[in-house]
C-alpha positions in Angstrom: 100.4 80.4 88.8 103.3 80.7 91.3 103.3 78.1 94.0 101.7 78.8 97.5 103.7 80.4 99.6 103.7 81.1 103.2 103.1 85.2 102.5 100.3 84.2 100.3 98.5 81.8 102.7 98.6 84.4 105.6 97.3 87.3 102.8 94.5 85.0 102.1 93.7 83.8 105.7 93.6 87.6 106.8 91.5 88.7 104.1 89.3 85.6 104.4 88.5 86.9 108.1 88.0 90.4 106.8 85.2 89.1 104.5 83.7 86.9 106.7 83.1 89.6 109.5 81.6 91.3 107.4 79.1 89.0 106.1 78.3 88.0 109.8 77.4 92.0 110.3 75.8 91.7 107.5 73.7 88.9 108.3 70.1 89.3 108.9 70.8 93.2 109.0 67.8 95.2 108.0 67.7 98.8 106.3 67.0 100.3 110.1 69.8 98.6 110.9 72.2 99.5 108.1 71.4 103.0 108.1 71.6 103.4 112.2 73.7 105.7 113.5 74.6 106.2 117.3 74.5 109.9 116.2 74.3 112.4 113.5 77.9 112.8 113.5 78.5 108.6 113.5 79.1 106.6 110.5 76.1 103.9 110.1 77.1 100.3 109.2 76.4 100.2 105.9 78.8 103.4 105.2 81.5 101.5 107.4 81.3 98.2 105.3 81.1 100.3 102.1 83.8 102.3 103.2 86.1 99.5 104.3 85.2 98.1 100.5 86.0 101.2 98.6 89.4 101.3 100.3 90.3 98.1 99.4 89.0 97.8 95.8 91.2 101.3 95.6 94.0 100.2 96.8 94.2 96.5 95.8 93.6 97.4 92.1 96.1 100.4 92.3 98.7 97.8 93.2 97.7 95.2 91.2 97.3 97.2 88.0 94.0 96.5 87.3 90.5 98.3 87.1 88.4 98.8 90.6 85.4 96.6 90.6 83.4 99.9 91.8 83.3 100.2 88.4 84.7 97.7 86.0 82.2 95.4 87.8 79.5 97.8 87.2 78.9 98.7 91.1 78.9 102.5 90.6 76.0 102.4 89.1 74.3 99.6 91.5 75.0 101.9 94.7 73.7 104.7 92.2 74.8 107.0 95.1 75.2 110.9 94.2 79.1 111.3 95.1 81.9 111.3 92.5 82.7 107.9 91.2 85.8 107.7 92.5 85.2 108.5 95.8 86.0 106.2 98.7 84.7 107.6 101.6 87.5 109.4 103.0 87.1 112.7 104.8 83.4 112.3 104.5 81.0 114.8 105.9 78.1 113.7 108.4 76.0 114.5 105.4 77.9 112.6 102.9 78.0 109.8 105.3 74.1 109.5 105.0 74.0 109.3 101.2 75.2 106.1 101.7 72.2 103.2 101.9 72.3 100.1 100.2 70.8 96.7 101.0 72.6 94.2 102.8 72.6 92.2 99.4 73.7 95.1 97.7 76.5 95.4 100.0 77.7 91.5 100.7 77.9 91.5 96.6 80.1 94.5 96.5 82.2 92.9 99.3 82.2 89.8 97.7 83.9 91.2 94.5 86.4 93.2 95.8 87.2 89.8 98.1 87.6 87.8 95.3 89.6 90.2 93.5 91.9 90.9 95.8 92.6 86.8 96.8 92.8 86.7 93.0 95.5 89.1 93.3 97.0 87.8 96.3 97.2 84.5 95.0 99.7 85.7 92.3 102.5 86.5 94.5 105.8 84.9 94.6 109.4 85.3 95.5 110.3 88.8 96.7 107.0 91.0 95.4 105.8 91.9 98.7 109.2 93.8 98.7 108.3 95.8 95.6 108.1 99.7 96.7 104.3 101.0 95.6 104.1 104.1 96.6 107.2 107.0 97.4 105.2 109.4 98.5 106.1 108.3 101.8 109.3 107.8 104.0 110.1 105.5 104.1 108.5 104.4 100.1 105.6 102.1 101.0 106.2 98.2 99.8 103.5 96.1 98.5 104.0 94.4 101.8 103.0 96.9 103.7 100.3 98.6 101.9 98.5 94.8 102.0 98.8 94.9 105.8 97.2 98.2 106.4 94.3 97.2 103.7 94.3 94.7 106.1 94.2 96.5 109.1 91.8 99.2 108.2 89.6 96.5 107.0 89.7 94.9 110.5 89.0 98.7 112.4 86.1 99.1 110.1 84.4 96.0 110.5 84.6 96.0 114.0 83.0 99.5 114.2 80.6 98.3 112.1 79.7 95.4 114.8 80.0 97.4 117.3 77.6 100.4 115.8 75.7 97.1 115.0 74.9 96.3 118.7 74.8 99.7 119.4 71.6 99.7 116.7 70.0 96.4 118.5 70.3 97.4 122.2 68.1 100.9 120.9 65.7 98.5 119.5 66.5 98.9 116.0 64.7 95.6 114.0 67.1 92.7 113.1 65.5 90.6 109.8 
């Protein structure tokens, strides 16, 4: 295991934060809650936070050459939900959008997976890595670097939709366990 390194503690601190909001949206949520939508075009919460997991199981494993959680860890068939496994959310229709309502437990542990695979992952890189080019589909090609930050960043958007859809769902009266 390489030594820590500055890149590696900021990875870690960032995803740390990512986790933690969501277990704080999480936190006492109730299926009402979960499921609210401001709406019937909105995402709910839970589809935001298992969105915002999806994407990052997807993308960390892609990068780190490893199998998603979704289904190496057997959370496919948990969520049990009637989309294609591989599906992540994107581009989904209000309709598809509403297929998506697990428990808060369900959720934190799915989120909890992916979190510790991904530090696990993190905390592997050394020297130059983040410098690696991951993806040339783009222009210019995508380093690991940079496809870290925007896990990171579209992590961050989602959990702060799903706060705010949150409060949205408690100012309507929506019941908080």
């Amino acid at each position: 295991m390489p030594a820590t390194t500055p890149h590696v503690t900021l990875l870690t601190d960032a995803f740390d934060r990512v986790a933690g909001e969501v277990r704080r949206v999480l936190d006492g949520a109730t299926p009402d809650l979960l499921a609210y939508r401001p709406d019937p075009d909105a995402n709910s919460v839970a589809w935001l936070l298992w969105h915002l997991a999806r994407v990052q199981d997807d993308h960390v494993a892609d990068v780190a050459g490893t199998p998603q959680r979704w289904t190496a860890g057997g959370w496919a068939d948990r969520f049990a939900l009637p989309l294609d496994r591989s599906d992540t959310g994107y581009g989904h229709t209000p309709d598809e959008v509403a297929l998506v309502r697990p428990g808060a437990d369900l959720l934190r542990g799915y989120v909890d997976d992916v979190h510790a695979a991904t530090l696990g992952f993190v905390a592997t890189l050394a020297g130059d890595d983040l410098e690696r080019v991951v993806d040339t589909a783009w222009d210019p090609p995508v380093t690991l670097g940079v496809r870290l930050v925007s896990v990171v960043a579209d992590d961050l958007q989602h959990v702060g939709q799903a706060s705010y859809v949150r409060g949205l769902a408690e100012r309507a009266g929506v019941a908080v366990g």
